[in-house]
N, C-alpha and C positions, 0 to 999 in steps of 0.2 A: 558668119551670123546666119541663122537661121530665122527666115522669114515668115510668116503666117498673115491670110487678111483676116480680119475680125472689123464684124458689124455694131455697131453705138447701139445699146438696147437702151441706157437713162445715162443720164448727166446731174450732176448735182452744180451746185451755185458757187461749192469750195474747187472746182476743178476736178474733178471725181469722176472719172467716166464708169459704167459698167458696161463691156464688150462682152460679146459672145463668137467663139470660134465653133467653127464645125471641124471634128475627130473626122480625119480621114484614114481611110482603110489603102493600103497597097492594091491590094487586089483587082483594085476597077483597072490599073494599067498595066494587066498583062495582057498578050493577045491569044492566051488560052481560056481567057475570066469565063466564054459563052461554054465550054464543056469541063470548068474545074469545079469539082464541090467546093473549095474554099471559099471559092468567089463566090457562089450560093449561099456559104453561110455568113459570108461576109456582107452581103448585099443586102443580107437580113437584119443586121444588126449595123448597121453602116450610120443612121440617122441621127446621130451622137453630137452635141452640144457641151462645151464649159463656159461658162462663164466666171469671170475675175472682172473686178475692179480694176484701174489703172489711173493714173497724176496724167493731166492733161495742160498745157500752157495755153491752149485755145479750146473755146466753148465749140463743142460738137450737138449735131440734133441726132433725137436717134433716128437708126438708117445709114445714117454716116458710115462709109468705110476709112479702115485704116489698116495701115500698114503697118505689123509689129515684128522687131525683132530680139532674138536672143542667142547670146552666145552661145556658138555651140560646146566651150569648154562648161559650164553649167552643166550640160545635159551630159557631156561623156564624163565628169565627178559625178552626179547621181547614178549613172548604169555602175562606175564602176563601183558603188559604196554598193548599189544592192545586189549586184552580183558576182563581186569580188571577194569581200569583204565574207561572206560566208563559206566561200572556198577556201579562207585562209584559217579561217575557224575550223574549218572540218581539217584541217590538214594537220593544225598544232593540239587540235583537243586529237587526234588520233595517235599523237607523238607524246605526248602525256599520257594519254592513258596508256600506250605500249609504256612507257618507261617505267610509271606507275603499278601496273600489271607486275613486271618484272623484279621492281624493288619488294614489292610486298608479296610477293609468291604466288599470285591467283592468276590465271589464266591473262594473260597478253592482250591476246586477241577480242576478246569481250572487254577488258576494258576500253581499249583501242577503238571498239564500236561505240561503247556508247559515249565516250570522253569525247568521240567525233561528233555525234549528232547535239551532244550538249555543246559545244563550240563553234557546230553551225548554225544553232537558233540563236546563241548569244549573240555571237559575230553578226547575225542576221538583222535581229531588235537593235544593235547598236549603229550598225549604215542605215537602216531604214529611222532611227534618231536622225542620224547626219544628214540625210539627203532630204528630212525634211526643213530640217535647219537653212541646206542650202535652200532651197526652195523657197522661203520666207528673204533671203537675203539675194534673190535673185529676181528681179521685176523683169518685165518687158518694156521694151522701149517702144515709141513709136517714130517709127523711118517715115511714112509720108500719111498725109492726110489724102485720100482719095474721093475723098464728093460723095454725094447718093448713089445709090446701087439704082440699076434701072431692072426693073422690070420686065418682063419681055411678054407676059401675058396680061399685063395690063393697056401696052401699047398695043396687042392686036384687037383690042374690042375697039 
């Protein structure tokens, strides 16, 4: 299970929370990040927010932290739809078009190209369907309720 904390931004009265997670970057943990440019542009763009809704059994304020998790078989079916799933398209529209080439007399190889690239925008559009599908059918759960976030620049004034 993969775990994330997200902050309570509103509540509604049906148990409706809407949470907010901060996108983290790799980058801040390596102990090269002071002389790598990735880190620099990472650090640049690092300040990245989502927010989603989420079913709550207990009324939260916002501020609230919580503990959210999600399977991580969810997330390896969506890498593998959007990244698999067009390799497999290039590989059968290349295998088409070579055979196609072949029966109908014109060049092999060009068809073989573009039968591939049309197989792997298909195959592409069709896991990028799927993995949003999964996505709709995969919620997060919440693992613990963690209280108010404290501040630390509030308690030094």
């Amino acid at each position: 299970m993969m775990e994330e904390i997200a902050r309570v931004v509103a509540s509604d009265s049906q148990g409706w929370l809407t949470v907010e997670v901060e996108l983290k970057s790799t980058c801040k943990s390596c102990s090269n990040s002071e002389s790598c440019g990735t880190s620099a542009v990472a650090q640049a763009f690092s300040s990245k927010t989502q927010q989603f809704s989420i079913q709550s059994d207990r009324s939260c304020e916002a501020g609230e932290l919580l503990k959210l998790g999600l399977p991580e078989s969810v997330i390896l079916k969506a890498a593998a739809l959007i990244y698999l799933m067009p390799l497999f398209g290039l590989f059968v529209g290349a295998a088409l078009g070579q055979f196609l080439g072949q029966l109908l007399e014109f060049n092999p190889n060009l068809g073989a190209m573009g039968f591939a690239a049309v197989g792997a925008l298909l195959a592409w559009s069709f896991g990028k369907q799927q993995a949003k599908r999964l996505e709709v059918d995969a919620q997060p759960v919440i693992l613990a309720y963690l209280g108010m976030s404290i501040n630390l620049q509030e308690l030094a004034q």
